[in-house]
N, C-alpha and C positions, 0 to 999 in steps of 0.2 A: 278689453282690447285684445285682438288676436297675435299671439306670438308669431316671431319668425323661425322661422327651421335653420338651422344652420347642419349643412353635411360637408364633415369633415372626413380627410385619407390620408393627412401622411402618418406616417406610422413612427416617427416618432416625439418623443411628448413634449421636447421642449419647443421645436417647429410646432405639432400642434396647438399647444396651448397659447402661444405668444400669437399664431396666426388667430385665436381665438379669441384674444383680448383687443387684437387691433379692429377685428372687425363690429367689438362692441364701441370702442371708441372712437372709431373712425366713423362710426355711424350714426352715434348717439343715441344707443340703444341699452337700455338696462336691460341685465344678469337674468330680470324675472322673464322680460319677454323675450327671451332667446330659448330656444330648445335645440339643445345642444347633443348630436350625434357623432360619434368618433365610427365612421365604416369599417375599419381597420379592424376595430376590437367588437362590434355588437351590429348584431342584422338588423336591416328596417322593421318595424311591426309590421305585422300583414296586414292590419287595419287601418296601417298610417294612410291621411288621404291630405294632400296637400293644398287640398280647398280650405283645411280649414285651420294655415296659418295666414298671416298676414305675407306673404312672403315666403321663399327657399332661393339660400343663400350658399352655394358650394363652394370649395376652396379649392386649392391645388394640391400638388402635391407628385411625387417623382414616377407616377404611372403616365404610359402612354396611352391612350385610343385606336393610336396607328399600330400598333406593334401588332407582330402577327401572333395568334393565339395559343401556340406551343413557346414565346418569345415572354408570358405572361406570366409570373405566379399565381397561384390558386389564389394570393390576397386579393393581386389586384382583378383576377378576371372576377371575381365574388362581387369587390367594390366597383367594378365599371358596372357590372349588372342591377346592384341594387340601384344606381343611379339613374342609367337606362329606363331602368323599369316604373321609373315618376313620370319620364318624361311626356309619353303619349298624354296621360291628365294633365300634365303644365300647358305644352303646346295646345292641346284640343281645345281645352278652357279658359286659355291667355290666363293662366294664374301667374302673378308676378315672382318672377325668376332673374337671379344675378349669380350668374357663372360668373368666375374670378380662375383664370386661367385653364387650368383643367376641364371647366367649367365649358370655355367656347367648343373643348374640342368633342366634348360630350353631347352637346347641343349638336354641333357640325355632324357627327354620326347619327344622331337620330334622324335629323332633316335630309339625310343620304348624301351629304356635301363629300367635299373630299377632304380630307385629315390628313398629313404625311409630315415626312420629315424633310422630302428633298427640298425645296425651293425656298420658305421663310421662318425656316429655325432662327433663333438669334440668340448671338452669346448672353450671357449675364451682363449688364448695365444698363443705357436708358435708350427709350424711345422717343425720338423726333414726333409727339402726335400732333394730328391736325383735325378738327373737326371739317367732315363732311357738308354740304348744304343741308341733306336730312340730319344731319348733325346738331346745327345750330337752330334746328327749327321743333328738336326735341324735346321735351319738358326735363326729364333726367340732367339734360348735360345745359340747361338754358343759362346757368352763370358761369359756364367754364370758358374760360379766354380761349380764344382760336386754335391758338397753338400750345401747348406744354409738355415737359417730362414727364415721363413715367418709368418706373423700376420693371423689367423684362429678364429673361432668362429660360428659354423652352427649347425644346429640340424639336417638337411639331408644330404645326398650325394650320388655321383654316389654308387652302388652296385652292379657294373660289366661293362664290354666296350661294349658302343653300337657296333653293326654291321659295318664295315668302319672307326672305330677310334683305333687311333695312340698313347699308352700310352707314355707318357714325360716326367711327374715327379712324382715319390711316394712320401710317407711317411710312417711310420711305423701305425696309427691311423687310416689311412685313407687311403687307398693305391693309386686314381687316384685323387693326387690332379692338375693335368696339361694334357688334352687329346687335340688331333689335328683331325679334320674330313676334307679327301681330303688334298688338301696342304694349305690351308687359313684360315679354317675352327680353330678357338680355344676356349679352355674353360677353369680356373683356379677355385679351390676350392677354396685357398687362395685369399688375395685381395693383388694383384700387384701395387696399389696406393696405401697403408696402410705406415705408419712409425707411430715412436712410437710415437708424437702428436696428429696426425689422430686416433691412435689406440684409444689413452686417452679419447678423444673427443666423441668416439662413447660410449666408457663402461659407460660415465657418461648420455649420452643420452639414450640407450638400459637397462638403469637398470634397468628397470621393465619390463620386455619384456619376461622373462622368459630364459635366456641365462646364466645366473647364479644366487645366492645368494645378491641380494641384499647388504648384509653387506661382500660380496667378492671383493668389488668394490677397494676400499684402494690398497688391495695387489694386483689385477689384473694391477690398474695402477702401481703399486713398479715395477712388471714384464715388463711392457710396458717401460719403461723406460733403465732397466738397459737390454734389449735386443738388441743383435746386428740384426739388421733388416733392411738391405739395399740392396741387390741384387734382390727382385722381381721388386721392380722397373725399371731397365732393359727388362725387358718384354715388360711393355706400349712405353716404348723408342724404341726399337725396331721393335713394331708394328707400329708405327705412321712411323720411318723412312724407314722400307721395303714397306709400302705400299702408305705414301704419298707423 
């Protein structure tokens, strides 16, 4: 059975490694068939070819896409480009692909979309989602209830449908938080491996990252807790099981 890839960026290990664990168990995915890349610290092989995992599965993490390129470190312009540089073979080929926030905006640049910060940032906490008609008629999301939370928190996002993509699920804030390219092809605003420990974990880590107030940190977690917040994880379950 063919592995999946997972490509990781934040830089640092305890957000990595937790966002790492959740996306195995969120998914239903053993340790052996994960191949696991931290971009931060180790470059793609040159030989990597993504036909032939079962899957590539990317995380988030506190780089932008929008940013302008003197606005970048040398990390992240490095890690936007090794990412970048799968893409043309995922899209060309429909190899199945599950961006997880960074993930849409990454996809949104390749497909020449527009990416930014002005219009549907949204602070840390949850999203109002709604499946779409192409939504509910998707294989991916076919047991998720209409409506549900999800755990959010970006300064950019998509700002219109690239050319060949398939909206799936809005929100009122943000309106493409779930888009499909071809039929494999995926990308979520929200994080589909988030619950409210995971969420907890990262506010106390990201608190100075400029994603809130600092002294918002308290009642961001009062929120993370008392949230119902269990249905995107169905998503990573899904994809792991349609496609490995």
């Amino acid at each position: 059975m063919k592995r999946f890839l997972i490509l990781q960026l934040r830089p640092e290990a305890d957000a990595s490694d937790a966002e790492y664990a959740a996306f195995l168990q969120k998914g239903g995915l053993e340790e052996a068939r994960a191949h696991r890349i931290r971009l931060e610290r180790e470059a793609l092989p040159q030989t990597l070819d993504p036909a032939e995992y079962a899957g590539v599965i990317v995380g988030g993490g506190p780089g932008c896409v929008s940013d302008a390129a003197d606005e970048k470190s040398d990390e992240h312009a490095r890690i936007e480009a090794a990412v970048l540089s799968l893409m043309p073979r995922i899209t060309d080929r429909d190899i199945p692909f599950l961006g997880c926030c960074y993930g849409i905006g990454i996809l949104g640049k390749h497909l020449g979309g527009t990416v930014g910060k002005g219009r549907y940032g949204e602070p840390v906490g949850t999203a109002d989602c709604t499946l779409t008609g192409a939504g509910r008629n998707d294989p991916l999301l076919a047991d998720l209830p209409a409506r549900f939370n999800a755990f959010v928190g970006h300064k950019e996002a998509l700002e219109d449908l690239p050319a060949g993509c398939t909206h799936l699920i809005a929100a009122p804030n943000c309106p493409y938080q779930m888009v499909r390219y071809g039929r494999n092809v995926y990308a979520t605003q929200f994080h589909p491996e988030a619950d409210a420990a995971g969420f907890e974990d990262r506010i106390n880590i990201y608190k100075h990252h400029g994603y809130f107030p600092p002294d918002t940190a308290a009642d961001l977690i009062a929120m993370c807790r008392a949230a119902d917040v269990h249905v995107p994880e169905l998503i990573l379950r899904n994809f792991v099981q349609r496609f490995g």
